[in-house]
N, C-alpha and C positions, 0 to 999 in steps of 0.2 A: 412521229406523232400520228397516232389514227386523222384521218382526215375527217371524219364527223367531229371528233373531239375540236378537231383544229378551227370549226365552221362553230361549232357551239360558241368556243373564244371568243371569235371572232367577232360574234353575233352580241356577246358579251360586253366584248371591248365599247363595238357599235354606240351597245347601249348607253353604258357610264357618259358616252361623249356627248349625247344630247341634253342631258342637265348642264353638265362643264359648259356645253358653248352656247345654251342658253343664257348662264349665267354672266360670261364674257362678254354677250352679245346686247345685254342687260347696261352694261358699266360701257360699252360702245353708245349704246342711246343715250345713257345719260351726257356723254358727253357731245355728242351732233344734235342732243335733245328733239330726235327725231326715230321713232323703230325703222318706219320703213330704212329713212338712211341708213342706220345701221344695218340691219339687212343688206340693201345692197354692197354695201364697204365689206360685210362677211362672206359676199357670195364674189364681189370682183376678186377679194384675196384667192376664195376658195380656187375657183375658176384660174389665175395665173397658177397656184400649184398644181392642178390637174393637166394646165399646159406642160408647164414645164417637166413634170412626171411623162409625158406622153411624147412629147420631143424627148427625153433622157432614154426612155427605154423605146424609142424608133417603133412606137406603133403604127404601124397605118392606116389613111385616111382611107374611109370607104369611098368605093366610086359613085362619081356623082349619077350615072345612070340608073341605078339602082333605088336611087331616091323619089321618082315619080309613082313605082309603085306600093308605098309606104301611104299607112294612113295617117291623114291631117295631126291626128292626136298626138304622134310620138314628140312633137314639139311640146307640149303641156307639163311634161314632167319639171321644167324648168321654172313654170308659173305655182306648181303647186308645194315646189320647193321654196320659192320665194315669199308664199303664203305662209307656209309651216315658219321658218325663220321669223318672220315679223310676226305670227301670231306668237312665240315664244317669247320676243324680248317684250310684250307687250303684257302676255301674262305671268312670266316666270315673279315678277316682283309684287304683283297681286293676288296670288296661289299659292306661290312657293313651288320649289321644286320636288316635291314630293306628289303635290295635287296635283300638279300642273301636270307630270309623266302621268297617271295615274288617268286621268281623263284622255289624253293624249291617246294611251294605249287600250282607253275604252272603245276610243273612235278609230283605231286601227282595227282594235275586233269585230267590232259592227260591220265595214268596209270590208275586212277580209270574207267574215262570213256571207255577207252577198256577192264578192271576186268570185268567189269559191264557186257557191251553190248557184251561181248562172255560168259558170266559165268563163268571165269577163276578161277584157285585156292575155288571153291566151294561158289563163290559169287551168292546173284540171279540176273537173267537177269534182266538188264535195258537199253532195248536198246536206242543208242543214236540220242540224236534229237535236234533240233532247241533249243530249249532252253537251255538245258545243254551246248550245244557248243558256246552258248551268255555266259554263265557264266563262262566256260573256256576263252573266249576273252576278257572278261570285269579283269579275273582276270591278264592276258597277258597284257594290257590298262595298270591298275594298276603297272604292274612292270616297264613299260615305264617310267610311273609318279612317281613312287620314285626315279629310276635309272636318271631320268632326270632331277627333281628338289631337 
């Protein structure tokens, strides 16, 4: 398989799995009747697969010297992950899973397109412009059109 093809998949698969375990993670709240908890019960599961994948295939641990000269931030991924999760069980049943991605991926483009056009977090410059900002609006258009019909 072309390796582009195999990362488009990939990126594919990605996708389909955030409606799915929103929706999973939906039917966890109702039953702890609590998002966050559910959330965290999604992310302790997550986290022991990623152990146990990571003891399976003997990756190794980085050294710990190398950690001093890291900035503060690279810890954050882990809070913004556990936002997104409870922000999903929270709206998946009030939006619906259509809306709900559709907004989701609005607020990924807005964020990318400023990642982008500053260089932030080690992204390369893409400054923004006319057309980028049509495909942020067409995909805002978009959310209208589901939220509406």
């Amino acid at each position: 398989m072309n390796p582009i093809a195999f990362y488009i998949l990939l990126a594919l698969v990605a996708g389909a799995c955030l409606p799915t375990q929103a929706g999973i993670n939906v039917h966890l709240g109702l039953w702890t009747r609590s998002s966050v908890l559910a959330a965290a019960i999604s992310f302790a599961v997550g986290t022991l697969a990623l152990i146990a994948y990571a003891l399976g295939t003997r990756i190794p641990l980085p050294a710990a010297e190398g950690l001093a000269g890291r900035p503060w931030w690279i810890w954050s991924g882990g809070v913004l992950g556990a936002f997104f999760v409870t922000a999903t069980v929270i709206l998946a049943p009030r939006l619906g899973a259509a809306a709900m991605l559709a907004l989701i991926i609005a607020g990924q483009m807005v964020a990318s397109l400023l990642l982008d056009h500053f260089g932030l977090l080690g992204y390369a410059v893409h400054p923004v412009n006319g057309w980028r900002m049509l495909g942020v609006a067409l995909l805002v258009a978009g959310v209208v059109l589901i939220r509406r019909f």
